[in-house]
C-alpha positions in Angstrom: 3.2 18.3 28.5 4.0 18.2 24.9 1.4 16.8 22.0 2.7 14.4 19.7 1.4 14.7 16.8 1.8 12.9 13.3 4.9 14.0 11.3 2.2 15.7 9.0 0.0 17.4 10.9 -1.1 20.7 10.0 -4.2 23.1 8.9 -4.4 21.6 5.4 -4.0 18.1 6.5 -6.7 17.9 9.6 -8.7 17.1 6.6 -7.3 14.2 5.9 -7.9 13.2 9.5 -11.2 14.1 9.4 -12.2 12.0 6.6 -10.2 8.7 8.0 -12.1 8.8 11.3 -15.3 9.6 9.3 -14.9 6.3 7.2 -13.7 4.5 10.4 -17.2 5.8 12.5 -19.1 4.6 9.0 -17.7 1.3 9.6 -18.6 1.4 13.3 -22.2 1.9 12.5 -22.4 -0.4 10.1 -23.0 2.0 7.4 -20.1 1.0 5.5 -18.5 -2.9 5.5 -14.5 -3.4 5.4 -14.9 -6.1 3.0 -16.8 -3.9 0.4 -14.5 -3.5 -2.7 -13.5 0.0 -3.3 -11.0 0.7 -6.8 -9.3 -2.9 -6.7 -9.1 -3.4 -3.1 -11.0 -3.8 0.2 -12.2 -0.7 2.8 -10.8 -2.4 5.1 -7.2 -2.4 3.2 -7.6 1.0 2.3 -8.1 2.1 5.8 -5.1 0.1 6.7 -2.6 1.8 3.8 -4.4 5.5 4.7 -3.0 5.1 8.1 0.2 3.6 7.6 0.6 6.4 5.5 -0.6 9.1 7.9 1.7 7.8 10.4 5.0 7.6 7.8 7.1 10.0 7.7 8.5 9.7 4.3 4.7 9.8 2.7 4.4 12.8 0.9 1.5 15.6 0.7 0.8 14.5 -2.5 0.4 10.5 -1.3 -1.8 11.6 1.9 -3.7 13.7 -0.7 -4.8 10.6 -2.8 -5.7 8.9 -0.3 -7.8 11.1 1.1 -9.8 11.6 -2.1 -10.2 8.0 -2.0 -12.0 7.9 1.8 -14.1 11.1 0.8 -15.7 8.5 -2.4 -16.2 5.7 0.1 -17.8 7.8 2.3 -19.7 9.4 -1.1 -21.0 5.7 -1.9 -22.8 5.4 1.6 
């Protein structure tokens, strides 16, 4: 049976991963709220974009990159 796995998936990106479900389990618990504004725009809307882009597979390194410095400061301001 074979794995499907995002077009991006590899050693240097599992951290990316990481930190999306990370901020998703924050929200879970409470500990962070989708509607709290983050850089111009809602968790809950940077969630949304940080997946779409995970799951594109024109985004680049460089895009999934950003994004995932953003989730490591929401998950910083918790």
């Amino acid at each position: 049976m074979r794995v499907l796995r995002p077009h991006h998936h590899d050693d240097r990106l599992d951290a990316f991963d990481r930190q999306l479900l990370g901020v998703w389990l924050n929200v879970a618990t409470g500990a962070v709220d989708v509607e709290d504004r983050f850089w111009g725009r809602t968790v809950g809307d940077l969630l949304a974009a940080a997946e779409t882009a995970r799951l594109d597979r024109d985004a680049t390194r460089h895009e999934l990159a950003q994004y995932r410095h953003a989730l490591e400061a929401v998950s910083a301001r918790r």
